[in-house]
N, C-alpha and C positions, 0 to 999 in steps of 0.2 A: 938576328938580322935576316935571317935565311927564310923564314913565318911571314916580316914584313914584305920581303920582294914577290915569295912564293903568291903571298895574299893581293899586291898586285899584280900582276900577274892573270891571276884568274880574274880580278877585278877588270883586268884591259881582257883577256877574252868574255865574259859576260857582257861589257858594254858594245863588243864587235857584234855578236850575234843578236843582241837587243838591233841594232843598228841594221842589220841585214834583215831582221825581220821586220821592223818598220817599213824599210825601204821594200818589202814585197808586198805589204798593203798597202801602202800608198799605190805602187803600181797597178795592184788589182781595185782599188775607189778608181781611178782613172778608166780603167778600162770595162768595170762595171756603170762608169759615168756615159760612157762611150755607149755602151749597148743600150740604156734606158733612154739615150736620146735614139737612137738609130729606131728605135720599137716605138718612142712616141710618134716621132717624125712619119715612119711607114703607117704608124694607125691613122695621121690625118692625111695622108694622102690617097689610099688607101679604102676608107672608110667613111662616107661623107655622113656628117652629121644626125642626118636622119634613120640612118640605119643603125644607130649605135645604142646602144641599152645605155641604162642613166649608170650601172655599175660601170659600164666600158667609159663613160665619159667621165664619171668621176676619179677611174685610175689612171689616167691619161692627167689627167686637170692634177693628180695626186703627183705622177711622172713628174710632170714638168715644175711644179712646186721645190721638190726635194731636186732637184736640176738647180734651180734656182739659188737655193738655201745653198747648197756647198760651193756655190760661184761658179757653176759648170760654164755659164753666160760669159762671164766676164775674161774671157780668155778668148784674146780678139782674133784667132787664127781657127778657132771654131764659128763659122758663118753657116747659119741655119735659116729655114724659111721662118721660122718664129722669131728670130732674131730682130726681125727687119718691123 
């Protein structure tokens, strides 16, 4: 009986620490969310069209793509000027 409990046990600590680690990547997507808008954002304001090399435009166009794809948008207390 002693195998069983022992064996939960480490089973409830293994899915604690699964859980805390989830929960700090999720927080870092979040906050690496946060920095790739703040870097597109600055590069169009920043940087008007004409002066931009077709890689610089295509990483920005790539930015805001992979923005898109994870629902960074959709989270209605993030108001950006691409938004509108």
């Amino acid at each position: 009986m002693t195998t069983i409990i022992d064996a939960v046990k480490k089973l409830d600590e293994t899915i604690a620490r699964q859980k805390s680690i989830a929960n700090k990547l999720v927080e870092e997507h979040k906050q690496l969310q946060e920095a790739l808008a703040m870097v597109c954002s600055n590069a169009d304001e920043d940087c008007p069209l004409e002066h931009r090399t077709e890689h610089f435009r295509s990483a920005i166009t790539d930015g805001y793509d992979l923005l898109k794809k994870v629902g960074y948008f959709k989270n209605k207390k993030r108001v950006h000027k691409w938004d509108i």
